[in-house]
C-alpha positions as CSV (number, residue, x, y, z in Angstrom):
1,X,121.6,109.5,75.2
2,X,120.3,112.8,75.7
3,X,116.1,112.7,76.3
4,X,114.7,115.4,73.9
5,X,113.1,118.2,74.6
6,X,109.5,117.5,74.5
7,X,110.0,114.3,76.9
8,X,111.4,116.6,79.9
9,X,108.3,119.1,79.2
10,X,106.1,115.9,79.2
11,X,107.9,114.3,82.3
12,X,107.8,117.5,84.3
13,X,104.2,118.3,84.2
14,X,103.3,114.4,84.5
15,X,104.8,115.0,87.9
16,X,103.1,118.0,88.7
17,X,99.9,116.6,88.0
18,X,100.5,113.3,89.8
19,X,101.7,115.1,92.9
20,X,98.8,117.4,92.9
21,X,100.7,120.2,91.9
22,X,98.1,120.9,88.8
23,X,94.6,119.8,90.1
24,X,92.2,117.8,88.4
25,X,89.9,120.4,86.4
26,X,92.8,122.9,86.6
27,X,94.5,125.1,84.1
28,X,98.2,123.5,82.8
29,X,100.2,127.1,82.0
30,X,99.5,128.2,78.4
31,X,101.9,127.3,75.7
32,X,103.8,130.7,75.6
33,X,104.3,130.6,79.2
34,X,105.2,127.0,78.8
35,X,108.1,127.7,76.1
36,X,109.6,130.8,78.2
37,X,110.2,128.2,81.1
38,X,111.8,125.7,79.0
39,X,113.5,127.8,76.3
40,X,111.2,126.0,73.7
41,X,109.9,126.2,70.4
42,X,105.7,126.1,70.3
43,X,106.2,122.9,68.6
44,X,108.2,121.1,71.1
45,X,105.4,122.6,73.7
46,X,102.9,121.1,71.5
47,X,104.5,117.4,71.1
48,X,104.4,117.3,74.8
49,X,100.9,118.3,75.5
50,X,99.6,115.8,72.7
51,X,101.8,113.4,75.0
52,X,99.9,113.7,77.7
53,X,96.7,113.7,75.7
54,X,97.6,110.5,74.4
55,X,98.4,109.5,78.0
56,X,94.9,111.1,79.7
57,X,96.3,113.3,81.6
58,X,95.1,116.4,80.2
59,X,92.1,117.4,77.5
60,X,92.8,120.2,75.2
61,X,90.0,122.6,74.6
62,X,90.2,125.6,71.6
63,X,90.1,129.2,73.3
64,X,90.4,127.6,76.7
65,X,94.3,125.8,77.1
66,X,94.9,122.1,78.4
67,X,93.1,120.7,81.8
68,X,94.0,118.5,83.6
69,X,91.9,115.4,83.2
70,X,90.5,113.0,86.0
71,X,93.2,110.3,86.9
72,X,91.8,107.6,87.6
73,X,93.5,105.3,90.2
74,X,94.2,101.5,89.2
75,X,93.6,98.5,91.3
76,X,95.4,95.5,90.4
77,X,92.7,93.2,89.5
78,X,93.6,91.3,86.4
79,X,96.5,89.8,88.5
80,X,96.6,86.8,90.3
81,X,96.7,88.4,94.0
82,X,93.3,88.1,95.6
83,X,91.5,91.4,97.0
84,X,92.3,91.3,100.3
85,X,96.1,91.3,99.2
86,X,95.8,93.6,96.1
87,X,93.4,96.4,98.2
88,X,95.8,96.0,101.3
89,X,99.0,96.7,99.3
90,X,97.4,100.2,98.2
91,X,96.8,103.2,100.5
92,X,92.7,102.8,100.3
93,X,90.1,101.4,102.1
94,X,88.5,98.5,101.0
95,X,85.7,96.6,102.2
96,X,83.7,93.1,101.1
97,X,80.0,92.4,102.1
98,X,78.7,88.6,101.6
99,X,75.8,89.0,99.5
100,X,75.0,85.2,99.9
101,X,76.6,82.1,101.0
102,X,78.6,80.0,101.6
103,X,76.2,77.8,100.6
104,X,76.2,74.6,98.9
105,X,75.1,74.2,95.2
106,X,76.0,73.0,91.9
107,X,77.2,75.6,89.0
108,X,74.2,76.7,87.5
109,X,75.6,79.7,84.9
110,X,76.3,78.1,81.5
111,X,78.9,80.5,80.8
112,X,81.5,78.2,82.6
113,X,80.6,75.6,81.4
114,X,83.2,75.0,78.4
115,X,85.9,75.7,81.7
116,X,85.2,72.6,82.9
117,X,85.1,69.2,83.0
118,X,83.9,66.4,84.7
119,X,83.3,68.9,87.4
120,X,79.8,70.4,86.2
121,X,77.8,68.3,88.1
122,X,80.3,68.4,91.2
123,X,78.6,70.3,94.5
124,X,80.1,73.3,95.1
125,X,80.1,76.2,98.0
126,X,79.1,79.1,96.0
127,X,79.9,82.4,97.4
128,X,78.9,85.8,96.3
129,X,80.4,88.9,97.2
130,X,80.1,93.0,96.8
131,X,83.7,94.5,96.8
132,X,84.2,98.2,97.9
133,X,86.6,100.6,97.6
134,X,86.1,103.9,99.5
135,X,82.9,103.0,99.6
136,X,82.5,103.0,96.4
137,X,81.0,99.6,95.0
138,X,84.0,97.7,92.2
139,X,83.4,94.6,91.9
140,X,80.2,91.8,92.2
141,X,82.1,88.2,92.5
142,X,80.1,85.2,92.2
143,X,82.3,82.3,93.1
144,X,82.2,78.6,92.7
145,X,84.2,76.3,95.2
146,X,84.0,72.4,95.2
147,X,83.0,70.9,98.1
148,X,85.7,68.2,98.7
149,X,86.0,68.0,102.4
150,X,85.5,71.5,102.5
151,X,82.2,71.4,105.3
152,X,84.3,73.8,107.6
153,X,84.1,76.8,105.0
154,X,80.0,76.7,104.8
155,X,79.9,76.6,109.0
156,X,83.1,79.1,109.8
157,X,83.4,82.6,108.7
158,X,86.5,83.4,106.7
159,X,90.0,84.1,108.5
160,X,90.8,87.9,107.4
161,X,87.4,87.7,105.5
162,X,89.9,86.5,102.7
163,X,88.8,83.2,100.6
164,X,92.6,82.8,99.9
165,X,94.1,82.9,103.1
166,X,91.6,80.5,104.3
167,X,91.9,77.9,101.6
168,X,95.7,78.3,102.7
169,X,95.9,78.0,106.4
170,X,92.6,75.6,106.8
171,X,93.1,72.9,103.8
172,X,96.9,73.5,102.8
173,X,95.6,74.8,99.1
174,X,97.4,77.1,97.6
175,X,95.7,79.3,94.5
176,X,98.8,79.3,92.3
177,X,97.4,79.6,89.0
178,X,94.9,81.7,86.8
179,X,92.8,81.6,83.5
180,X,90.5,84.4,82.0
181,X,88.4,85.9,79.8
182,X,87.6,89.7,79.8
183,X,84.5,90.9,77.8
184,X,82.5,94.5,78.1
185,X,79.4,93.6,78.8
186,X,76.0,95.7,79.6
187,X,74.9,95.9,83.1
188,X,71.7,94.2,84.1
189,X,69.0,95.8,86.7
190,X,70.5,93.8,89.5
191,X,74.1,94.0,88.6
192,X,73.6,98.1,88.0
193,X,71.5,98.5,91.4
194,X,74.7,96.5,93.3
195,X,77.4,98.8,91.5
196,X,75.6,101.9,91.6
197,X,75.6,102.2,88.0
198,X,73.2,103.2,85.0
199,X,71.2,100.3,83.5
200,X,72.9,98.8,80.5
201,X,76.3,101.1,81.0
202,X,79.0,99.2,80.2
203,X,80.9,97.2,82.8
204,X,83.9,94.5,82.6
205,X,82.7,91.0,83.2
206,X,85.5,88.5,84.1
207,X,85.6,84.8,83.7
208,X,88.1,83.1,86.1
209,X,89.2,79.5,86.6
210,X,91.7,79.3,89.8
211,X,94.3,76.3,89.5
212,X,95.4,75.3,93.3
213,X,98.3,73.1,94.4
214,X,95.8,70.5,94.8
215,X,95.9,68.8,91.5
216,X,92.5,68.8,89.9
217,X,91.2,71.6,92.6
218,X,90.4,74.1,90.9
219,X,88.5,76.8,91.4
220,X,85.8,79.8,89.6
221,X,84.6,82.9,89.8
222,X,81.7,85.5,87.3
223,X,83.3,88.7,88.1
224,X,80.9,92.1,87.2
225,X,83.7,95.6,87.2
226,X,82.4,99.2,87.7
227,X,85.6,100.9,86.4
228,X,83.8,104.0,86.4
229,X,86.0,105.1,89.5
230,X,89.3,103.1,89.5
231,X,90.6,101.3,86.4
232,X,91.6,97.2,86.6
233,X,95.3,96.5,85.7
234,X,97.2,93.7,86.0
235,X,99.9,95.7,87.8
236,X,99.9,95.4,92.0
């Protein structure tokens, strides 16, 4: 079936603007140069810029033409791969500080609470971490771990840095499984000061319960998303 008109406009200056071609802040060609090069009615130009509206990749402004909007990239997040995996399959740099832990605790944050079960009371090695891409600060992760037999990960650092790979290769459990809840939330004073954000701006927060291959393991994590830079996908 033969793709109409518009579509190939839309498709050909998607590419342009993905490979650089048309630079973020840029000028796309007007709409008379636009249906010369394609042998095009205005309409059909039209139909394909509102496309691309739609999409983000452009704004249109009266008097001035269409510009190219600012892409943001996406990082996989909403998926089940953990960050080392999900930052490491992409082509930027990422980086993780340890805010605090591992320590030993019990859950304190109500908001799990209705996750779990007879675990509440359980002891767990909490772990809280600042995620960086570019430098640029993504994601606050406050994780929740319990402590069955699991004394090695409070006294060793993490192989790779990666909570996953060490669950794997040290204690044979496997994360294999994932539950959560996605909610805009305004950031606090400490949770904007960490992200490099406005007070009260709005940022994702992401409640996660990890199933393992250890039946009954499970684990949890209060996630806090700048997506200011780099939009959260479940793609990756």
């Amino acid at each position: 079936m033969k793709i109409p008109l518009y579509r190939q406009i839309q498709a050909h200056l998607k590419e342009k603007i993905t490979s650089g071609q048309y630079i973020e802040g840029g000028l796309l060609p007007s709409e008379n140069d636009l249906c010369a090069e394609f042998s095009a009615t205005r309409m059909t130009v039209r139909q394909a810029l509102n496309e691309l509206v739609k999409e983000g990749y452009i704004t249109r402004q009266h008097g001035k033409g269409s510009i190219v909007a600012s892409i943001r990239k996406s990082l996989g997040l909403l998926s089940l791969k953990g960050w080392t995996e999900v930052v490491g399959a992409s082509d930027r740099h990422g980086t993780t500080s340890i805010l605090e832990g591992p320590v030993s605790q019990t859950i304190t944050e109500p908001i799990f609470k209705h996750l779990l079960h007879q675990e509440f009371h359980t002891e767990f090695v909490f772990l809280k971490r600042l995620r960086s891409v570019e430098e640029f600060p993504v994601i606050l992760e406050e994780t929740y771990i319990p402590n069955e037999s699991l004394s090695a990960l409070t006294d060793e650092p993490l192989i790779d840095g990666s909570l996953f790979r060490t669950l794997f290769m040290r204690y044979q459990i496997d994360v294999n499984s994932m539950q959560q809840e996605v909610r805009a939330i305004a950031a606090t004073k400490e949770i904007a000061t960490l992200l490099k954000t406005k007070v009260k701006s709005p940022i994702l927060q992401i409640l996660r319960r990890y199933g393992t291959s250890k039946e009954g393991f499970y684990l949890y994590s209060l996630i806090y998303c700048n997506t200011e830079k780099y939009a959260i996908s479940s793609f990756n």
